[in-house]
C-alpha positions as CSV (number, residue, x, y, z in Angstrom):
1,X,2.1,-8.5,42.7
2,X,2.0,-7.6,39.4
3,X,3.1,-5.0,36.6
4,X,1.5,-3.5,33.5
5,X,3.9,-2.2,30.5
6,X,2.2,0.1,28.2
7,X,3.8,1.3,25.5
8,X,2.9,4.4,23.1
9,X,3.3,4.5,19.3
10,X,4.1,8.3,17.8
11,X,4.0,7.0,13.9
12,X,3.9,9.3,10.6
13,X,2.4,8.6,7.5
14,X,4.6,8.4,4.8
15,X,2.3,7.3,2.5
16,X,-1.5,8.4,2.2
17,X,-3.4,6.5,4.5
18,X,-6.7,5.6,4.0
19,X,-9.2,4.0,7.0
20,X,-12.6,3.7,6.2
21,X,-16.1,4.7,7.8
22,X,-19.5,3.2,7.0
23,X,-20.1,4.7,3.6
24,X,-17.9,4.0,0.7
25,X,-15.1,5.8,0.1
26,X,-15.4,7.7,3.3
27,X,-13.2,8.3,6.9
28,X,-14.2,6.8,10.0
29,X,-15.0,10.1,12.3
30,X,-15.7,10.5,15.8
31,X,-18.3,12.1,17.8
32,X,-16.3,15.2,17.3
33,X,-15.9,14.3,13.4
34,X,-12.2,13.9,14.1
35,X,-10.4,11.1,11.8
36,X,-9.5,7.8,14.6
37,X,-8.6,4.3,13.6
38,X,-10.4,1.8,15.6
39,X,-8.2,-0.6,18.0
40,X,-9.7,-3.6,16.2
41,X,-8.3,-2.0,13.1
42,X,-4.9,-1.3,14.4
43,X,-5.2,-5.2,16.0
44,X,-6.2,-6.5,13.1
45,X,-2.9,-5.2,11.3
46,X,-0.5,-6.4,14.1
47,X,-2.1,-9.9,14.2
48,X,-1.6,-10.0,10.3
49,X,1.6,-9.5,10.3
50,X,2.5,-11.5,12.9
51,X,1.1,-14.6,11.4
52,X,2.3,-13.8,7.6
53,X,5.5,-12.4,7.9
54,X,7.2,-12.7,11.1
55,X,9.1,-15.6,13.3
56,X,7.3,-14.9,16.2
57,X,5.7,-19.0,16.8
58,X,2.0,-19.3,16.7
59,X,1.5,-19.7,20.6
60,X,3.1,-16.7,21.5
61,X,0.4,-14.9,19.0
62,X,-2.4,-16.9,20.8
63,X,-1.0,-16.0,24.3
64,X,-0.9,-12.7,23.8
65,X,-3.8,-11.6,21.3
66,X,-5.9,-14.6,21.5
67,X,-8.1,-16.3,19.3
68,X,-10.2,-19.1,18.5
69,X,-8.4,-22.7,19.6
70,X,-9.3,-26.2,20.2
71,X,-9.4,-27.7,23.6
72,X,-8.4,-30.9,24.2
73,X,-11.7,-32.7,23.6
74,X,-11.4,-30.7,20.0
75,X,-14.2,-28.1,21.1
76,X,-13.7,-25.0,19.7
77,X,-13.0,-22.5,22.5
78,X,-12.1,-18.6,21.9
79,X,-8.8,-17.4,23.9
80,X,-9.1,-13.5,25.6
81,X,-6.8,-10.9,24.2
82,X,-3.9,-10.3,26.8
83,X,-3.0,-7.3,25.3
84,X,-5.4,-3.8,25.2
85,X,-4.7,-1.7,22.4
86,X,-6.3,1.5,22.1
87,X,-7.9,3.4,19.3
88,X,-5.4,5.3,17.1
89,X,-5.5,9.4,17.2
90,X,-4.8,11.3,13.8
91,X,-3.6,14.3,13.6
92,X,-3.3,16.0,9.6
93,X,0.0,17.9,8.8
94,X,-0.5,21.7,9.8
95,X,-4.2,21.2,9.7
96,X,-6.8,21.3,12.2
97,X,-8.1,18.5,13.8
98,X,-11.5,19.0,13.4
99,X,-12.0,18.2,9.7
100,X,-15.0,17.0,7.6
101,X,-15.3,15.3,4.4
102,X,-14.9,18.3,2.4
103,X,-11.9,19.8,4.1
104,X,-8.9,21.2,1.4
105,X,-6.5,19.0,3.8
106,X,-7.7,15.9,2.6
107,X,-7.1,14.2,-0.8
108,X,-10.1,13.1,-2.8
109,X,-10.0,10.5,-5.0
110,X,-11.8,10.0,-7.8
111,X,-12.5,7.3,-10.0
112,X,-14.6,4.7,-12.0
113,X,-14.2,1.2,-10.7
114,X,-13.1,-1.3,-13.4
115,X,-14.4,-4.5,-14.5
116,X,-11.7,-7.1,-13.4
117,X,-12.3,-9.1,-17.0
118,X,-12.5,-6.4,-19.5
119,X,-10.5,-3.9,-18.1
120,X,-12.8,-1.3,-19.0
121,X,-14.6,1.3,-16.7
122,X,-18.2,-0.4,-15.6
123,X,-21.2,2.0,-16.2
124,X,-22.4,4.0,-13.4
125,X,-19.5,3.1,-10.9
126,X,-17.8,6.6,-10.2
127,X,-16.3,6.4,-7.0
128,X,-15.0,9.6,-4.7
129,X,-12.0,8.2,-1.8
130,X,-10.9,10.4,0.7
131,X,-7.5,9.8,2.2
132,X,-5.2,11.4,4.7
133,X,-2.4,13.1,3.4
134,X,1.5,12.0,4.0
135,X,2.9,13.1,7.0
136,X,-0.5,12.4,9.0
137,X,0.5,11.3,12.4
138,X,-0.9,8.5,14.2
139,X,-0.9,7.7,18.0
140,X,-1.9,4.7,19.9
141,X,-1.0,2.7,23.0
142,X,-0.6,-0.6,23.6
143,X,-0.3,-2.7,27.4
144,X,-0.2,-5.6,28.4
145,X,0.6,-7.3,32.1
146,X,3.5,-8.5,32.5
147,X,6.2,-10.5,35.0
148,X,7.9,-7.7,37.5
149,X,11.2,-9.4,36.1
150,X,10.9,-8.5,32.6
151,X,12.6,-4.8,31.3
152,X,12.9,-2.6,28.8
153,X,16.2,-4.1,26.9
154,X,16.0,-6.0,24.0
155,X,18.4,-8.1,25.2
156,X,16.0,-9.3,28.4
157,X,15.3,-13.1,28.6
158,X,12.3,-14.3,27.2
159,X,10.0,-15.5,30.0
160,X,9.7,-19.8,30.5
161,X,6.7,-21.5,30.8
162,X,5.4,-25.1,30.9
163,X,5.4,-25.4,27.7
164,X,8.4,-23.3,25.8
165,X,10.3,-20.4,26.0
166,X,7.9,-17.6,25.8
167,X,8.2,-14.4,23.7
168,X,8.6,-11.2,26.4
169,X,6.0,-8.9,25.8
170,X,8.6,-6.1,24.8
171,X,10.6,-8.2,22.5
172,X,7.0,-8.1,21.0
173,X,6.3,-4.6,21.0
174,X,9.9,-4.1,19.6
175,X,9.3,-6.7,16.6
176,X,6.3,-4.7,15.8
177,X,8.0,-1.3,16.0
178,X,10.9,-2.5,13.8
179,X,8.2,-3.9,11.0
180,X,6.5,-0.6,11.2
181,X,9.8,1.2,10.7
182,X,11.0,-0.9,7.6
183,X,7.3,-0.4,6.3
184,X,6.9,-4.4,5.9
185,X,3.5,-3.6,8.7
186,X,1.1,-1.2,7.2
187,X,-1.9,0.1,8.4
188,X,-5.6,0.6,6.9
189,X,-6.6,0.1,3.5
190,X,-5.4,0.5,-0.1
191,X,-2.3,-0.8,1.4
192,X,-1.9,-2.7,-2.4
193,X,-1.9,0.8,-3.9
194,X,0.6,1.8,-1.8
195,X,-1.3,3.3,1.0
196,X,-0.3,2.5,4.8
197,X,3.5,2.8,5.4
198,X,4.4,5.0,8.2
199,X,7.6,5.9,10.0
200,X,8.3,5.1,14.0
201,X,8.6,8.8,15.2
202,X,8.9,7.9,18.8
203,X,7.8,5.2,21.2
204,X,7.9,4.9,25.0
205,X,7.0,3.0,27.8
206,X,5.7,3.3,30.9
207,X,5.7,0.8,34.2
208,X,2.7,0.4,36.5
209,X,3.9,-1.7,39.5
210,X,0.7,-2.9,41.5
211,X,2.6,-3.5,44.4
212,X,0.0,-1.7,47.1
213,X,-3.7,-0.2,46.7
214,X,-2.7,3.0,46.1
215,X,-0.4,2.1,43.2
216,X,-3.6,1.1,42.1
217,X,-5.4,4.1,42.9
218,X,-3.0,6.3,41.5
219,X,-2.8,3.7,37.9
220,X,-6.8,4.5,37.9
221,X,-6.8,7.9,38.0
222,X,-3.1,9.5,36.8
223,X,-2.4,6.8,34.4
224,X,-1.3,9.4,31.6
225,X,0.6,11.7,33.7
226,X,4.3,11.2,34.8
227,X,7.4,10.7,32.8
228,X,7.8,7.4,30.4
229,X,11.0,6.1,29.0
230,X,11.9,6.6,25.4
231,X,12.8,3.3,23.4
232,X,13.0,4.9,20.4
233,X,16.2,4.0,18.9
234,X,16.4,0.3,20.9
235,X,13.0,-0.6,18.9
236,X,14.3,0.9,15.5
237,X,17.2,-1.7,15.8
238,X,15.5,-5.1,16.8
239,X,15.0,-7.6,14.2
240,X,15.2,-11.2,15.8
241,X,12.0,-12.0,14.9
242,X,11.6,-10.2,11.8
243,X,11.9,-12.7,8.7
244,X,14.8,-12.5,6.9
245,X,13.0,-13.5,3.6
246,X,13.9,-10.9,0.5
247,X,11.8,-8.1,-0.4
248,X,11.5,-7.9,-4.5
249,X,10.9,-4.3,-5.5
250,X,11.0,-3.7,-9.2
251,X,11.3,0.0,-11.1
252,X,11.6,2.3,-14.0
253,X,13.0,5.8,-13.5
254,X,12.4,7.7,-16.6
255,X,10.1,11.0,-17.8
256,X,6.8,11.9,-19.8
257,X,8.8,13.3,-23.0
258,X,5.1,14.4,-24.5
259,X,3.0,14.9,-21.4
260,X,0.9,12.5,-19.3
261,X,-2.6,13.4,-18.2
262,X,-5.8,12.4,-16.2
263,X,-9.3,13.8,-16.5
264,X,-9.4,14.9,-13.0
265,X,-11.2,18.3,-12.1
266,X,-8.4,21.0,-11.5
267,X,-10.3,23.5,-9.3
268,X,-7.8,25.9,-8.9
269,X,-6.3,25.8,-12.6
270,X,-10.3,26.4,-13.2
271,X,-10.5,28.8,-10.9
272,X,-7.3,31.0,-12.6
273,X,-9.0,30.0,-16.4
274,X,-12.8,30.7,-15.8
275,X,-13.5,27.5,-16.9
276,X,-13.6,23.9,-16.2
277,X,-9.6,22.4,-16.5
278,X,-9.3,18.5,-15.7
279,X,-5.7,17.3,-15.1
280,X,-3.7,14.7,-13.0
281,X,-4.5,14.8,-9.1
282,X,-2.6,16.5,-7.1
283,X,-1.4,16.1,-3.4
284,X,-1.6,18.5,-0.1
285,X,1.6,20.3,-1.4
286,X,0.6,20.8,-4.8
287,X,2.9,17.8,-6.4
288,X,1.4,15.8,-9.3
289,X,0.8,12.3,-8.9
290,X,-1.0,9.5,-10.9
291,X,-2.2,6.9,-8.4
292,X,-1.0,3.8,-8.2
293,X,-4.7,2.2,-8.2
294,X,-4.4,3.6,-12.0
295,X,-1.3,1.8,-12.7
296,X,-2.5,-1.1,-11.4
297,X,-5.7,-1.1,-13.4
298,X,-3.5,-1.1,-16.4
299,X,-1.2,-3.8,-14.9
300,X,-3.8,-5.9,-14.2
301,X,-5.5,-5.2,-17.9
302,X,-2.3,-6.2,-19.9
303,X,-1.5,-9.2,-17.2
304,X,-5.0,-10.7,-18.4
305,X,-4.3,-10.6,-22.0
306,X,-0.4,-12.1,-21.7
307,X,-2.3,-15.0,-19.0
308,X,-4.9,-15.7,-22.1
309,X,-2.0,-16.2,-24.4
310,X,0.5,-18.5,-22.0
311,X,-2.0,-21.0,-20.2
312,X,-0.6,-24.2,-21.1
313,X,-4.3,-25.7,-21.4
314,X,-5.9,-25.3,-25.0
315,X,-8.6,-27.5,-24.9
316,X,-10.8,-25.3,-22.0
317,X,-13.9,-23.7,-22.9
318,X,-13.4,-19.5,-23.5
319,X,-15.8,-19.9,-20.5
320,X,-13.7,-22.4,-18.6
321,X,-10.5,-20.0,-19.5
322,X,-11.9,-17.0,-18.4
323,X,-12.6,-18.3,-14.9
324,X,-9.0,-20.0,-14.8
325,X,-7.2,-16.4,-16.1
326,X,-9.3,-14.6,-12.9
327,X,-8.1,-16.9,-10.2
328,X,-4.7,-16.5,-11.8
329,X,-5.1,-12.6,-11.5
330,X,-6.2,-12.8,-8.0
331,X,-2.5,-14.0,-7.3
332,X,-1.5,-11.0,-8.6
333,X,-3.8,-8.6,-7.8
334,X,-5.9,-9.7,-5.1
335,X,-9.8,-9.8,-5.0
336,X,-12.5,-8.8,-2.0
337,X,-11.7,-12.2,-0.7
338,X,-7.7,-12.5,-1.0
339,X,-4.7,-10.1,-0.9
340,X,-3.0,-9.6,-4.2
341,X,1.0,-10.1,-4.0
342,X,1.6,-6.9,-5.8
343,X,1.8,-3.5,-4.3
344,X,1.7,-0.1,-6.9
345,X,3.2,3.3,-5.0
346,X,1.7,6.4,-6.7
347,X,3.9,7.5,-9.3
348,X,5.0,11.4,-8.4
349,X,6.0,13.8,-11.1
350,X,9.1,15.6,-10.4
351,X,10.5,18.6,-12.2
352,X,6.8,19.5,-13.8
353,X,6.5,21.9,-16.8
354,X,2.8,22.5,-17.8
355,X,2.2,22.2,-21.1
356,X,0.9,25.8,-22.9
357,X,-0.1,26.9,-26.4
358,X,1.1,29.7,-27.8
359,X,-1.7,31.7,-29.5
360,X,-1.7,34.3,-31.8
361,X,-2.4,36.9,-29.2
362,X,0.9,36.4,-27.8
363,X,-0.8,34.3,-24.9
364,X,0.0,31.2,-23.2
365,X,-3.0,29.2,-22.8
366,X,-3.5,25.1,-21.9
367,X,-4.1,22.7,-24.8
368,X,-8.0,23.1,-25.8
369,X,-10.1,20.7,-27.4
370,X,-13.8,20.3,-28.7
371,X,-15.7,17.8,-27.3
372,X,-16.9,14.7,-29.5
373,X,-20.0,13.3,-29.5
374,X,-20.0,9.7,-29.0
375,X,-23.3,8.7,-30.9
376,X,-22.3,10.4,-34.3
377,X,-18.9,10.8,-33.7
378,X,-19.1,14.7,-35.1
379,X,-17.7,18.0,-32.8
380,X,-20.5,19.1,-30.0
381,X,-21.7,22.7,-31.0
382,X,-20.0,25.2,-28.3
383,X,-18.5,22.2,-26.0
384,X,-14.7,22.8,-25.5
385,X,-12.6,20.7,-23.2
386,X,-9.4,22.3,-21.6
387,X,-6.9,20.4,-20.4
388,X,-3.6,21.1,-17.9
389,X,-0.7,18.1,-19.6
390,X,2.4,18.1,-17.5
391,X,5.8,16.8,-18.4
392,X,8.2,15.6,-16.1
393,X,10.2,12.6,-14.6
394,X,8.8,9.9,-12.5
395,X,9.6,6.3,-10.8
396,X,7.3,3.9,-11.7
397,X,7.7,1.3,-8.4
398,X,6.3,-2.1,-7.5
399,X,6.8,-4.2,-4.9
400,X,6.1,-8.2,-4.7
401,X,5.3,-9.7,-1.4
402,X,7.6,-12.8,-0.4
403,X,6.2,-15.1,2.3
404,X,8.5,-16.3,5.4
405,X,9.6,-19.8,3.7
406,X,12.2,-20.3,1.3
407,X,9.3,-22.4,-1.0
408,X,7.4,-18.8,-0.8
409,X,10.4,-17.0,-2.5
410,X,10.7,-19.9,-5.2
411,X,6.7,-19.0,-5.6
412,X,7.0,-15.3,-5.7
413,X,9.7,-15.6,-8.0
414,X,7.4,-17.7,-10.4
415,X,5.1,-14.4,-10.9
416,X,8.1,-12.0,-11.5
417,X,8.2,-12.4,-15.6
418,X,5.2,-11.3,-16.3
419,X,6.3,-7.9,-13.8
420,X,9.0,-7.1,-16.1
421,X,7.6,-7.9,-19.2
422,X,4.9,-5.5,-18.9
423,X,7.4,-2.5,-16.8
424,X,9.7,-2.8,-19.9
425,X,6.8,-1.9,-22.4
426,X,6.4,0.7,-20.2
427,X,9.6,2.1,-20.1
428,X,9.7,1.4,-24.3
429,X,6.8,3.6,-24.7
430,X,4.5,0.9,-26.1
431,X,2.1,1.0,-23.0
432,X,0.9,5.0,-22.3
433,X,-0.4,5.6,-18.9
434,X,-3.3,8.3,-17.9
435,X,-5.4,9.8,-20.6
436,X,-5.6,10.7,-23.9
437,X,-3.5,7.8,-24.9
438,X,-4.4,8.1,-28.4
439,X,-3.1,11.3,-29.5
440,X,0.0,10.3,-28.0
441,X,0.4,11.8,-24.2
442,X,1.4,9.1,-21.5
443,X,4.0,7.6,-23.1
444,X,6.4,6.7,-20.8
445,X,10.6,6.6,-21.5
446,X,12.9,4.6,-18.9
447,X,16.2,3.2,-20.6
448,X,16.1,0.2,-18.0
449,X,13.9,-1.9,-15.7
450,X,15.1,-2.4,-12.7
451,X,14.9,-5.7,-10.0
452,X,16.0,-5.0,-6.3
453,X,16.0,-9.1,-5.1
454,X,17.7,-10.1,-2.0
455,X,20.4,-6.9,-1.9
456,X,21.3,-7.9,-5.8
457,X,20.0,-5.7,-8.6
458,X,18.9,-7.0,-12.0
459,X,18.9,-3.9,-14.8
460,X,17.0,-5.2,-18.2
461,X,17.7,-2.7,-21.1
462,X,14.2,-1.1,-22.8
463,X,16.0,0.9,-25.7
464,X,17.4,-2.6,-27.0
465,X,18.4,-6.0,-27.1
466,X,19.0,-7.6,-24.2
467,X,22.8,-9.1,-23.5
468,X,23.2,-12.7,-23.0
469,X,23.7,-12.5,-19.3
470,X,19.7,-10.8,-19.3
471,X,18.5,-12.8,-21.7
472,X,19.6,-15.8,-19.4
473,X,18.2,-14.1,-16.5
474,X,14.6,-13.2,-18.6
475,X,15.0,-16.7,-19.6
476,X,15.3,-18.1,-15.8
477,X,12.6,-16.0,-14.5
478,X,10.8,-17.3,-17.8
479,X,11.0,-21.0,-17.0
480,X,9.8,-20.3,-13.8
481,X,6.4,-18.1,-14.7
482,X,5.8,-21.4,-16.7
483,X,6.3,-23.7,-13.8
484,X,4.1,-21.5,-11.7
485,X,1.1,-21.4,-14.5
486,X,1.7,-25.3,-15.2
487,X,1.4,-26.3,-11.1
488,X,-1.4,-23.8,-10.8
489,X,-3.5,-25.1,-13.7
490,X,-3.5,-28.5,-12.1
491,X,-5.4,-27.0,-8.9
């Protein structure tokens, strides 16, 4: 006799979300063109986190989601998945379900990628992203069969095998819930750019108990009818596997005194004007937002240019450097082959006032300019360029990724200087964001930089001179950005 659990996930996006289809930029769709998220997607996420950030022993991951493994005359052997999990449903917020590429409910971004050593936009790379919107929600199941003994309380024994004391397949499905819920297990991509955090709305459980034939008859063909158990608030609460290792989130709370802008089309602000209006992007409810792939960009940018100035080795090649000052970045920033330690939420605008010009007609019309030409440098006959600037306050937020082991927080630590060096530029005004830098929009004011580490928070003044006690802690973190560029220049 046996039993199968299977549990269902009710999450909500509160972030955009982003999971990709065949062609770039674009959403994986159904027959039906309906967004899903593969099961080896949503797998692929759970088994990530598992092995990077939680206490749950590597056999327990190889029991239950298998693997590749060795067998005892070292021939590599692959391990079946236990566990099914199902693709994951979408559903867009008041929208329909049937959607395509085009649809108003989804948020197209737009862009030009950027070459990772210059910083500068690379020639014929404009890029269109679509994402689901905040507030998305995603379903999927996951089962698994288990031992009759084993319930639905967190505080059930874990099940005892030959070889150890073996996770319970619900403490597992709790650990995950609980990582969902604190956002340290995201989902799809962009997750860097602060894409992928989503809320545990609801998750149940149901009980199959294969105890005769027509239990199995009635699992075959009623599986999804009949009433399942809510374990809602039990999985919310469960964190005995979840590392306690800090999370270091760093921000500036502050405002655009002068206006920030991006040259993003504005259809609707084009629409009202009768001609073309570019501006900052804007979300499903009409909030302005500069995306945090942007801020990165310009992260990563200056990050290059302080790396070029601290590497302890003078004697390399400019060749030799520029190789050393990309792997660096990488540590950072990630690549196509590894995942950056830093992750950039879009910065929202609050408390917006568009910028107008007052003409002499007694109308209120957005700042207008003429267009230059590039070649000659002179004003384009009949080209003028309309654009929508927007004051208002924002939170610029970043958040490092710590590793389970107390030599991991020592290592993230080590990359935390260069962080605050370049958010307290930020918040001086001597690093602009967006647009139009040069005639002075996208300065940014924040009067301190702020460290959340471990439950403690660090403030470092950006209007002044630092105190002694932050000068000593500047210095600390200092000493150890050194350390972490020495140790890594001898790889």
């Amino acid at each position: 006799m046996s039993t199968r659990r299977r549990f269902t996930f009710t999450l909500r996006a509160k972030t955009p979300i982003h999971f990709g289809g065949n062609l770039q930029g674009a959403l994986l769709l159904d027959g039906d063109d309906k967004p899903f998220v593969s099961g080896n997607s949503i797998g692929g996420a759970l088994r990530s986190w598992l092995n990077a950030s939680s206490e749950v022993i590597s056999a327990d991951i190889m029991y239950y989601l298998g693997g590749p493994k060795k067998s005892i005359d070292e021939k590599e052997e692959f391990e079946e998945s236990r566990v099914y999990i199902s693709d994951g449903h979408l559903k867009l917020p008041d929208n329909p379900l049937v959607i395509d590429q085009g649809n108003a409910g989804l948020l197209a971004m737009e862009g030009t990628a950027v070459d990772p050593k210059t910083g500068s936009a690379l020639n014929n790379h404009k890029y269109t992203r679509y994402d689901l919107p905040q507030g998305t929600e995603l379903v999927f199941t996951v089962e698994c069969d288990t031992n009759p003994e084993e319930t639905t309380s967190p505080k059930e024994a874990d099940i005892t095998d030959a070889a150890h004391v073996r996770l319970s397949f619900t403490k597992l499905i709790y650990t995950w819930a609980t990582a969902i819920h604190r956002g340290e297990l995201r989902f799809g991509g962009q997750k860097s750019n602060g894409h992928g955090r989503f809320s545990l709305e609801h998750l149940t459980c149901r009980e199959f108990l294969f105890d005769s034939s027509e239990a199995l008859e009635q699992f075959i063909f009623n599986r999804h009818k009949g009433e399942e158990k809510d374990c809602t608030e039990d999985a919310r609460k469960y964190a005995e596997y979840i590392s306690g290792h800090p999370t270091i989130e760093l921000s500036l709370k502050g405002h655009f005194p002068y206006g920030v802008y991006q040259s993003y089309t504005d259809r609707e602000q084009s629409k009202e004007h009768g001609t073309q209006v570019t501006g900052l992007l804007r979300s499903v409810d009409e909030t302005y937002y500069l995306p945090g792939s942007s801020i990165k960009g310009i992260l990563r940018h200056e990050m290059r240019r302080l790396l070029f100035r601290m590497l302890p080795d003078q004697e390399r090649s400019i060749a030799e450097r520029e190789i050393r000052v990309d792997t660096l970045l990488q540590e950072w920033f990630g690549s196509q082959d590894k995942i950056g330690s830093v992750m950039v939420s879009n910065v929202v605008i609050d408390e917006v006032s568009e910028m107008n010009i007052e003409r002499i007609n007694n109308q209120n019309t957005k700042p207008t300019y003429n267009r230059i030409d590039r070649i000659t440098g002179g004003v384009i006959d009949g080209a003028l360029k309309t654009q929508n600037e927007v004051r208002g306050n924002a939170e610029i937020r970043l958040e490092l990724r710590v590793g389970k082991d107390v030599e991991d927080v020592k290592y993230a630590e080590g990359k935390l200087f260069p962080l605050i060096y370049l958010l307290r530029n930020i918040g001086s005004g001597l690093l602009p964001l967006g647009g139009r830098t040069v005639i002075g929009l996208g300065q940014f004011e924040a009067k301190e930089t702020e460290v959340y580490l471990n439950g403690d928070i660090l403030r470092f003044s950006n209007t002044g001179p630092l105190d002694e006690k932050n000068q000593a802690e500047l210095k600390d973190y200092y000493d150890l950005f050194v350390a972490f560029l020495n140790k890594e220049g001898e790889a």
